[in-house]
ZAVOLO-832203 format. One line per 8 residues: number of its first residue (from 1); for each residue x, y, z of N, C-alpha, C. Coordinates in pm, whole numbers, padded with zeros to 5 digits. Atoms other than C-alpha are relative to their C-alpha. Example, Ala and Ser with C-alpha at 12.3 -4.5 7.8 and 13.67 -1.06 7.14 Angstrom:
<nodes>
1) 00089 -00119 00000 01230 -00450 00780 00090 00120 00000  -00082 -00119 -00006 01367 -00106 00714 -00077 00109 00073
</nodes>
This chain:
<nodes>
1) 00122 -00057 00053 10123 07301 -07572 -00103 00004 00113  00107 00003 -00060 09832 07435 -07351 -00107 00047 -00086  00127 -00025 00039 09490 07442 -07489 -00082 00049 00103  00077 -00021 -00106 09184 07614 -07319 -00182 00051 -00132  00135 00017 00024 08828 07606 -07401 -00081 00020 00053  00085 -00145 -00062 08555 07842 -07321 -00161 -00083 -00061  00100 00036 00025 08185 07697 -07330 -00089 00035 00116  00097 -00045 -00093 07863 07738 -07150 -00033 -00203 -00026
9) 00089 00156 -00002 07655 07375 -07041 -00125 00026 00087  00115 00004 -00080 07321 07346 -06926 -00035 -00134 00079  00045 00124 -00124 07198 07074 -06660 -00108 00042 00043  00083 -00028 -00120 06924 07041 -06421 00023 -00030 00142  -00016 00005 -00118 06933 07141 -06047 -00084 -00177 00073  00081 00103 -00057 06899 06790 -05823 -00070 00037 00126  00057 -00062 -00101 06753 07022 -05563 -00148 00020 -00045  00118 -00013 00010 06452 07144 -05747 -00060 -00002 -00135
17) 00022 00036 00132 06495 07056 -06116 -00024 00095 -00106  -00018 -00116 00096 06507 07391 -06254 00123 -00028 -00085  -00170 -00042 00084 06781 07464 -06556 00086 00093 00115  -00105 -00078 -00077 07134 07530 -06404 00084 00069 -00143  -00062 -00069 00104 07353 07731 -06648 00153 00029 00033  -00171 -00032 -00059 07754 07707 -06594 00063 00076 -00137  -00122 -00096 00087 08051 07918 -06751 00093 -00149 00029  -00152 00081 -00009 08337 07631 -06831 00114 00017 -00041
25) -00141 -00033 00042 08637 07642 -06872 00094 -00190 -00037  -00095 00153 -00012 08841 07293 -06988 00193 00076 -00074  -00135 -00037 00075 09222 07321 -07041 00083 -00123 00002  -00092 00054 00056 09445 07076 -07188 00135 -00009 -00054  -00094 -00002 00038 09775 06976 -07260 00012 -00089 -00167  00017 -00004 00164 09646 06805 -07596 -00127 00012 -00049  00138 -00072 00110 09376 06851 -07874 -00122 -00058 00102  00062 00119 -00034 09096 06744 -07739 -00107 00080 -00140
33) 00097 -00051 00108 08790 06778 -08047 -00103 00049 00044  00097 -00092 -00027 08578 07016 -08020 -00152 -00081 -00017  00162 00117 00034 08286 06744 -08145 00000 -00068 00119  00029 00101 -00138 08343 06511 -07849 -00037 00101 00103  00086 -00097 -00091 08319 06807 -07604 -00089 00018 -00037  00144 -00036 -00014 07966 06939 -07734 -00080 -00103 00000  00082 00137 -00066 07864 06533 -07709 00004 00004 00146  -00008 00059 -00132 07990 06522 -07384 -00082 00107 00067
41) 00030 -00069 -00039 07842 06853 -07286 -00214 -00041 -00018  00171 00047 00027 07504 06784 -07444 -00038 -00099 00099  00064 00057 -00088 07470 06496 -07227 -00048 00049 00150  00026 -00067 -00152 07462 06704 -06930 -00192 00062 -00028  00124 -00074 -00040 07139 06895 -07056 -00142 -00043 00001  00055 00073 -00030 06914 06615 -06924 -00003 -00027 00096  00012 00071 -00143 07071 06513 -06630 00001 00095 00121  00073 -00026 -00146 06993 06581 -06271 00171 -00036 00115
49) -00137 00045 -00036 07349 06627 -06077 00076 00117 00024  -00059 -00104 -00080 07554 06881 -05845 00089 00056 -00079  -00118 -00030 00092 07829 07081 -05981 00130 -00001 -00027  -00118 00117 -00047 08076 06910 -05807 00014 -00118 -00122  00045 00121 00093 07972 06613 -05985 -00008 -00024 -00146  -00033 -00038 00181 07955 06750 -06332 00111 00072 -00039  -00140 -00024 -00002 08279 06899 -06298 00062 -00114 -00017  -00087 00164 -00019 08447 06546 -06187 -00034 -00077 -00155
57) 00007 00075 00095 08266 06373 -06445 00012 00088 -00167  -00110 -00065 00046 08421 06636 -06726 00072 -00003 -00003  -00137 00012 -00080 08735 06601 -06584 00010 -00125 -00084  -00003 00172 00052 08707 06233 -06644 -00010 -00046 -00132  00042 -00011 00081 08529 06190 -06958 00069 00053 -00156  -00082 -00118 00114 08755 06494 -07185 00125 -00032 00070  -00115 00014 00001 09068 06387 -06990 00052 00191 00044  -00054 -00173 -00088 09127 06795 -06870 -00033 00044 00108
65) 00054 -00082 -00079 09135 07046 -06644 -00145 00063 -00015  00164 -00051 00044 08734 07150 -06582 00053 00131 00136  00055 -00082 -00170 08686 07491 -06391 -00156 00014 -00040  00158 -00025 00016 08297 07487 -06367 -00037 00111 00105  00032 -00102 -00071 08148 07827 -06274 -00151 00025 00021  00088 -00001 -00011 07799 07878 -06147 -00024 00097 00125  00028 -00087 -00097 07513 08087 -05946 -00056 -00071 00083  00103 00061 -00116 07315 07916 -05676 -00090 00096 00085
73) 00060 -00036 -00118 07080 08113 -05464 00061 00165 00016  -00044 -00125 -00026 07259 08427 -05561 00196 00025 00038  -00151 00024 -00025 07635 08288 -05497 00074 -00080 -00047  -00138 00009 00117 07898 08254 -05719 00058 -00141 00068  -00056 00155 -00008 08031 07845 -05720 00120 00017 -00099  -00056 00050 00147 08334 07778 -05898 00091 -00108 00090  -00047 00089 00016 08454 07463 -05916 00106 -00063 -00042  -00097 00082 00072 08791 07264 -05997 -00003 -00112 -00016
81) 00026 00163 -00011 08850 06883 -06091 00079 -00002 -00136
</nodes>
């Protein structure tokens, strides 16, 4: 079984504290609940933290594949972990 899961997460930049706005992607080889992801996601739209970093700790957290996609400055980030 592969699962895949399509969400948006908001954060703030630790550069200048504006809202960041990612495209995610998580994929799994089991369930994971859709309730614990939008806890785990929600916690992001407080904190202050790269997208490296909120990828990894995704990764960690939900137990899946994270691709985290983002703009910076006009250029396309995407992220694995």
């Amino acid at each position: 079984m592969l699962v895949k899961y399509t969400l948006t997460l908001k954060s703030l930049c630790p550069v200048d504290q504006m809202p960041d706005v990612y495209d995610v992607e998580l994929t799994s080889d089991t369930t994971v609940l859709v309730e614990h992801i939008k806890d785990v996601v929600d916690s992001f739209s407080s904190m202050s933290a790269t997208q490296e970093e909120i990828a990894v700790l995704l990764a960690r957290e939900l137990c899946c594949k994270v691709l985290l996609i983002g703009y910076h400055s006009g250029v396309k980030t995407e992220v694995w972990a």
